[in-house]
N, C-alpha and C positions, 0 to 999 in steps of 0.2 A: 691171534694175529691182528694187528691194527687193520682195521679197511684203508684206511687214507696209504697207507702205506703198500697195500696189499693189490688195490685195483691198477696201480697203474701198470704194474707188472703183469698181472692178470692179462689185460687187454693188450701192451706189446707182445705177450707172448702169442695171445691170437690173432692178429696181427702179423706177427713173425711166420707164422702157421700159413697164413691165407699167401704172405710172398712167397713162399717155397713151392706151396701147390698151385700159385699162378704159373709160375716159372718151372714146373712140372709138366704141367700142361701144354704149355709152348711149347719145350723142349723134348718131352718125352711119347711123343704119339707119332714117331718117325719122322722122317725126313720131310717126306711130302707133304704132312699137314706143316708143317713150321716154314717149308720154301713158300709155300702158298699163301700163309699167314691165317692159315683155316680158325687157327685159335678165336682170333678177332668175332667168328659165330658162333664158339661154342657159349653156353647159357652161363658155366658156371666159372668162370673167365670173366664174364661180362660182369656177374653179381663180383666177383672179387677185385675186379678195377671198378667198378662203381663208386668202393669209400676206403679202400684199405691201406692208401698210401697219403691220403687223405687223414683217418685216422692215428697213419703214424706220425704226421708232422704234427696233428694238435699236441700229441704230448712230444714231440721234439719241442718244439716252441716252448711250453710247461716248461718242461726241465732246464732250457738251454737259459733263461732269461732269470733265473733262480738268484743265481749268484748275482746278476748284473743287477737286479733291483735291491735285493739285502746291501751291496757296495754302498760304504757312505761316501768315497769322495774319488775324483778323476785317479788317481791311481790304481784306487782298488777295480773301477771299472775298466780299468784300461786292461789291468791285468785276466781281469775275466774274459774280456776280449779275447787275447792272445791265449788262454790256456782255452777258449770254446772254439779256434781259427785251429788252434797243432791239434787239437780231439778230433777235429773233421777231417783235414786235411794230410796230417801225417800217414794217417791207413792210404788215402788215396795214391800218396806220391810212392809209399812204400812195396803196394800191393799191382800197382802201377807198373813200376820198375820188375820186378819179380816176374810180369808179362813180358816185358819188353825183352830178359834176358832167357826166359824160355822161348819167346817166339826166335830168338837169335838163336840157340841150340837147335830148335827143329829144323832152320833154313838149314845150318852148316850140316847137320847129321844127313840131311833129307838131298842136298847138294843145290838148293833153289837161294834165289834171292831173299836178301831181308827188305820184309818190307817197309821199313822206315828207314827212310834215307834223306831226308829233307827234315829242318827245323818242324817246319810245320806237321809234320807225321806226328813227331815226338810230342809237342805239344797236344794234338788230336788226342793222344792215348791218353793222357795224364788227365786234358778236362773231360771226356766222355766216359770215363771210369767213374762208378760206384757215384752216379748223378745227385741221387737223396743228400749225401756227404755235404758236394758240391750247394745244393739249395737248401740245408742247415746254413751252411757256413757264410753263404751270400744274404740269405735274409738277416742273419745273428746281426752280421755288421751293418745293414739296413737299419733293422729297430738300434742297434747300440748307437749309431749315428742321430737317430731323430731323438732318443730316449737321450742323450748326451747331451747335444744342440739342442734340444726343443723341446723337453721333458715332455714327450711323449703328446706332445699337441696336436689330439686326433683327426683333425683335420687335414694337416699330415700325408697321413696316413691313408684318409680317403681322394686326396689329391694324387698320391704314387698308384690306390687302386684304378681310378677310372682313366689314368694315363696307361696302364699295362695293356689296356685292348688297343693301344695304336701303336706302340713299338713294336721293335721287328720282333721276330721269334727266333733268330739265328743264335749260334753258340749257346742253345740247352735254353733258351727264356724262354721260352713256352711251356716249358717244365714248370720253373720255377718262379712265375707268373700264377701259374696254376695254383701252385702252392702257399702263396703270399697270405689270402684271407685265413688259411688254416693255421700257419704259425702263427699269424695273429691273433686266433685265435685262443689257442694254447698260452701264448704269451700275458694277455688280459685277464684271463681265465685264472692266472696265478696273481697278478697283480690286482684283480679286484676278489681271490678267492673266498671271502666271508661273506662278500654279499649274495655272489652267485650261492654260493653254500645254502644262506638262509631263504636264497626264491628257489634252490630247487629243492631241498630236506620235503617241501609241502605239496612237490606238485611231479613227484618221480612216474608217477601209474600215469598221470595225464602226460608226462614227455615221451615214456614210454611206446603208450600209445597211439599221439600224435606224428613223434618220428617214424615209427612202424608205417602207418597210412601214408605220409608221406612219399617213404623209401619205395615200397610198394607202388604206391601210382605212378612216382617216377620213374621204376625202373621199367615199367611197360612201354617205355620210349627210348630203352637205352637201343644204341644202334654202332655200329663201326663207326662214324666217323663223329661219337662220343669221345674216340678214345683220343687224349691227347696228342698220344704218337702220330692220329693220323691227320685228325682235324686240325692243328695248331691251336692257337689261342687267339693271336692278332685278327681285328674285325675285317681287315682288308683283305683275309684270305680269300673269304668269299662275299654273296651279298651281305652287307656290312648289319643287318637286323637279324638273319638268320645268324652269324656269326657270334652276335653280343647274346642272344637267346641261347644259343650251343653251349657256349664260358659261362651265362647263370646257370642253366641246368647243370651240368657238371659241377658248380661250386654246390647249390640246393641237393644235389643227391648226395653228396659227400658229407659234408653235414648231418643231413639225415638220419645216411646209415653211422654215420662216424658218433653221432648222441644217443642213437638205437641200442648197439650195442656197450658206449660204456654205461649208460641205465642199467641195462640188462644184468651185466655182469658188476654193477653195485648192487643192482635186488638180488640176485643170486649168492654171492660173499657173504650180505646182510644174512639170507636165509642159513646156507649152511653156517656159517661164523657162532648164529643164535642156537645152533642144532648139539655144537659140538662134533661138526664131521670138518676136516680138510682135505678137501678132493681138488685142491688147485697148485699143488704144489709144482706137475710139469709144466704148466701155464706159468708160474711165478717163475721157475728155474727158466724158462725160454725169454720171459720175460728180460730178463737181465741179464741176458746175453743177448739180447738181440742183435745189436747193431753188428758183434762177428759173426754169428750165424746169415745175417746181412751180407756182411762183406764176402765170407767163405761159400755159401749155399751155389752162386753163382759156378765156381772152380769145381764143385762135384758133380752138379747137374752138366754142366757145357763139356767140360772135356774129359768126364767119366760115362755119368749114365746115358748123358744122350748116344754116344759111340754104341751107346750097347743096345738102347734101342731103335736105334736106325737098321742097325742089322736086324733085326726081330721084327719092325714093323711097327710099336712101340702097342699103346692100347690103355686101356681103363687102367686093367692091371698095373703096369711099367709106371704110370702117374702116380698110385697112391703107394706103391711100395717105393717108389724112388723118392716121392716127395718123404718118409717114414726115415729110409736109408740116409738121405739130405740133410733133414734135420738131425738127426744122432750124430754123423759124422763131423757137422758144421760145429754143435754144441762140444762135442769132447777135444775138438781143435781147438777151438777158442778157448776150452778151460785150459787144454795146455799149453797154448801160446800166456796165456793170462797169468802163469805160474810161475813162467820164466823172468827174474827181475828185468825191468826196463823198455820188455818187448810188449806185456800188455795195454801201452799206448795204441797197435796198431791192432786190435781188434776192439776195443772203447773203450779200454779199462786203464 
């Protein structure tokens, strides 16, 4: 098996691993700890939003920017535009809508009101669905815009970052603010890949162990209002230095853990690959299916397992079997939604 080909699916499938057992966690320790938002203390919550969504945008970025830099001329990029804008998007409006007409079946069966009844309801549902989608699709046309107009004149680029700490954070930008240096990351990362290739081929055990130290010190500071969701991103939330200090550390640990582990798991490939063992095949198969197992994991955890462990109480247990149950279920969906001609648009295929 090729490494270059082999790592990146490696790491989204762990990666895809780490979103199911966050979202386990949350959802599955009953009622009470998720009304309370107890999760936000627990330890291994805290290490899994530390870098993991993080990690998955640097290879969103990678892959999304693929086609648009190989395009030689305004059409070809235009078009990669538009088939990177219906890959994002289409799941969302689709899977969207599929909420919208079940929660309309529950009112009418149940005898209650539908809760959307105003324009702006409808639109609520459609942007706060399946966010990550959403901040693929807003950065893609960000970089295709500067990468179009500007051939990518990094200055740019760092002009749109230190502007993001004074915009508001309304309509999901503090998400995807958040997000910005890592797709850009990913993004550069493919478009200067040989050089990066030949400084890191020599110096893997010293990033290795650099990011490790790092990830480490910094995560002895991680705290609740680390979390994006609570803290925002904008400096004017709070005092405007602790604020800009909150948004580096959060980008510095994500990083971090985000080059921690894909070192890790390219000295690990390299080792078994040179061995003659393959022990990464469920990692590669999650891998690439991630983004349904993405989309889907949410619909098994929320309105299956959690019903079942609210009643129970929920516990250690009900987390790593549901997260176990979650993934198998999300992965055999997606491959049969993926089989059927025309539909595997809306699970990322």
């Amino acid at each position: 098996m090729d490494k270059r080909k082999l790592l990146p699916d490696v790491v989204r499938g762990f990666a895809v691993i780490l979103v199911v057992l966050g979202h386990s966690i949350q959802e599955l320790n009953g009622a009470a700890f998720r009304e309370n938002a107890l999760y936000f203390e627990n330890i291994f919550y805290r290490f899994i939003y530390s870098f993991h969504m993080p990690l998955f945008m640097i290879f969103a970025g990678y892959f999304s920017c693929y086609a648009l830099i190989r395009a030689t001329g305004l059409k070809e990029k235009t078009h990669a535009l538009f088939k990177k804008l219906l890959t994002c998007l289409v799941p969302v409006f689709v899977w969207s809508l599929l909420d919208l007409i079940r929660l309309f079946a529950e009112a009418r069966i149940k005898g209650v009101g539908y809760p959307y009844t105003k324009a702006g309801d409808f639109f609520n549902a459609f942007y706060n669905n399946l966010w990550f989608l959403w901040a693929v699709a807003i950065l893609y046309l960000l970089v295709w815009l500067i990468h179009v107009l500007l051939h990518d004149f990094w200055p740019v680029y760092a002009v749109i970052y230190l502007a993001l700490f004074f915009i508001p954070d309304s309509f999901n930008l503090h998400i995807y603010k958040y997000m910005y240096p890592f797709f850009l990351a990913g993004y550069f990362a493919y478009k200067h890949e040989d050089t990066i290739k030949a400084f890191y081929e020599k110096r893997k055990i010293l990033l290795l162990s650099l990011s490790l130290l790092i990830f480490v010190c910094l995560f002895a500071f991680f705290r609740t209002e680390v979390f994006i969701y609570v803290g925002g991103y904008r400096i004017f939330n709070a005092t405007a230095y602790k604020m800009l200090a909150l948004d580096v550390y959060r980008t510095f640990i994500g990083f971090a853990g985000s080059i921690f582990f894909i070192t890790l798991f390219d000295l690990l490939i390299s080792f078994f690959t040179r061995s003659g063992k393959s022990c990464f095949k469920i990692l590669k198969t999650l891998g690439q299916n991630s983004m349904g197992i993405y989309i889907i994991q949410g619909y098994v955890i929320i309105l299956c397992l959690s019903k079942i462990s609210d009643r129970s109480g929920g516990g250690v247990l009900y987390v790593i079997f549901g997260a176990i149950v979650t993934l198998l279920v999300s992965w055999l969906i997606t491959r049969f939604i993926a089989k059927v001609p025309k539909l595997g648009i809306i699970v990322g295929k």
